[in-house]
TIKEKE-862441 format. One line per field, with one value per residue (C-alpha): residue number from 1; x, y, z. Coordinates in steps of 0.05 Angstrom, whole numbers. Each point is the difference from the previous one (the first is absolute). Layout:
N
resi = c(NUM|...)
east = c(X|...)
north = c(Y|...)
up = c(Z|...)
% end
This chain:
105
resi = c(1|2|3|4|5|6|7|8|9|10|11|12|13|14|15|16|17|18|19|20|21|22|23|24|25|26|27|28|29|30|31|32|33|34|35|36|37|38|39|40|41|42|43|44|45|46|47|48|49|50|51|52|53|54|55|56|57|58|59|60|61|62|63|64|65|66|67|68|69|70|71|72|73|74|75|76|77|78|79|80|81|82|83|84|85|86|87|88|89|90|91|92|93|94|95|96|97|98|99|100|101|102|103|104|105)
east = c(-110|-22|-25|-53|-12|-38|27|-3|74|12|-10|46|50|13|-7|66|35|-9|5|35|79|59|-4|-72|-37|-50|-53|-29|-51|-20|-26|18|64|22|63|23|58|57|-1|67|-21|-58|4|-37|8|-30|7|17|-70|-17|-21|17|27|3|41|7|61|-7|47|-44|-12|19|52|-6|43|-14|-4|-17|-57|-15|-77|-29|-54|-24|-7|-35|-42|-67|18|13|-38|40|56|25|57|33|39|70|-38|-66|-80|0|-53|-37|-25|-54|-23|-62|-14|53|-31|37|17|-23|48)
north = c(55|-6|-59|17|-56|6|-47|-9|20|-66|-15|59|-16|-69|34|50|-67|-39|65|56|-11|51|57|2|59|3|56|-23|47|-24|33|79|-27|3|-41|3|-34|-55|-65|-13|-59|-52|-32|-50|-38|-32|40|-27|-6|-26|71|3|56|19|67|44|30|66|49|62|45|78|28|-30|10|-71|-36|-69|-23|-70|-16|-59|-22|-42|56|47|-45|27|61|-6|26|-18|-18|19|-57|23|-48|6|-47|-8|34|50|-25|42|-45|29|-18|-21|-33|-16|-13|4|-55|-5|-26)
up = c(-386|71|33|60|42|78|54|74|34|0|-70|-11|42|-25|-73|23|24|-69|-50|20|-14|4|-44|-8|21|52|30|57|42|70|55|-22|-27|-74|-14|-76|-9|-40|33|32|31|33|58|24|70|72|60|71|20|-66|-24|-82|-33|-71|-4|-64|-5|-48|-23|7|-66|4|65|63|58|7|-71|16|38|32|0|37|-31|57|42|-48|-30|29|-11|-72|-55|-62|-41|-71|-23|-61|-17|-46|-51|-2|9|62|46|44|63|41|66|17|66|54|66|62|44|69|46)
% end
């Protein structure tokens, strides 16, 4: 069964941070990207500059010449459009993105 939920990027970002673990399988579209995927890892950290990043680390399905992709969520996040966690136990989830204004500097 497949969970559908809409959030902002934020919403979905902080949702990757708290429930996605190693060995779960993600597809995440952004921008004209489509990323399905295992987990290998997620990383979360502050920046010099106090910039955060919350990279996906994913093992790339089919044959790559390069199998494993990082993603930084940070940076992509207003690009993105959504993202299917499949996890190892659990209800798939299907997050959509609704709004995700940009911030003016």
């Amino acid at each position: 069964m497949v969970k559908n939920q809409t959030m902002d990027c934020e919403e979905a970002i902080e949702y990757v941070k708290k429930n996605v673990k190693p060995y779960d399988n993600v597809e995440m579209s952004y921008n004209r990207v489509f990323t399905p995927g295992e987990v290998i890892n997620v990383e979360t950290c502050v920046l010099k500059g106090g910039r955060k990043s919350c990279t996906v680390v994913v093992n790339l399905e089919g044959d790559t010449i390069h199998g494993t992709v990082d993603i930084d969520l940070e940076e992509i996040k207003y690009d993105l459009i959504e993202v299917r966690h499949i996890p190892k136990d659990g209800d798939e989830i299907l997050i959509v993105i609704d709004t995700c204004e940009e911030e003016l500097e």
